[in-house]
N, C-alpha and C positions, 0 to 999 in steps of 0.2 A: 352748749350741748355736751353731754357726755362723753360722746364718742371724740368728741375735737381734743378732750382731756386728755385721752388716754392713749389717743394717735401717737403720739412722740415716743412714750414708752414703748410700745408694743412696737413700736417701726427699731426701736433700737432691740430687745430687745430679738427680735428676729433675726436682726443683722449679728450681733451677738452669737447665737447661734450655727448661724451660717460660718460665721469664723471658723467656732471648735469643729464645724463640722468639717472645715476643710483641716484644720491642722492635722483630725484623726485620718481622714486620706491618706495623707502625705505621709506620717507615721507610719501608716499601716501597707503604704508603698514603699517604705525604706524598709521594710523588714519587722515593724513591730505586731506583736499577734491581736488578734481582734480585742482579746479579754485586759491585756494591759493597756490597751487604749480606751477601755472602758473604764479601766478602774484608773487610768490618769487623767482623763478628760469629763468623763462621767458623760460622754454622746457618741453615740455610733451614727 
């Protein structure tokens, strides 16, 4: 089945995400402004 294919990606893929999404937090709770966390991280 399709979906069984593409499970692994998409599961990483998410997680991925989650990551940068917390590193920009973190940044952005140390002092970095929103737009340079966008343009280093490319996710808000």
């Amino acid at each position: 089945m399709l979906k069984q294919k593409v499970e692994p990606q998409v599961i990483e893929l998410a997680l991925q995400k989650v990551n940068s999404e917390s590193e920009v937090r973190q940044a952005i709770q140390g002092g970095m402004k929103a737009m340079q966390a966008w343009e280093k991280y490319g996710v808000l």
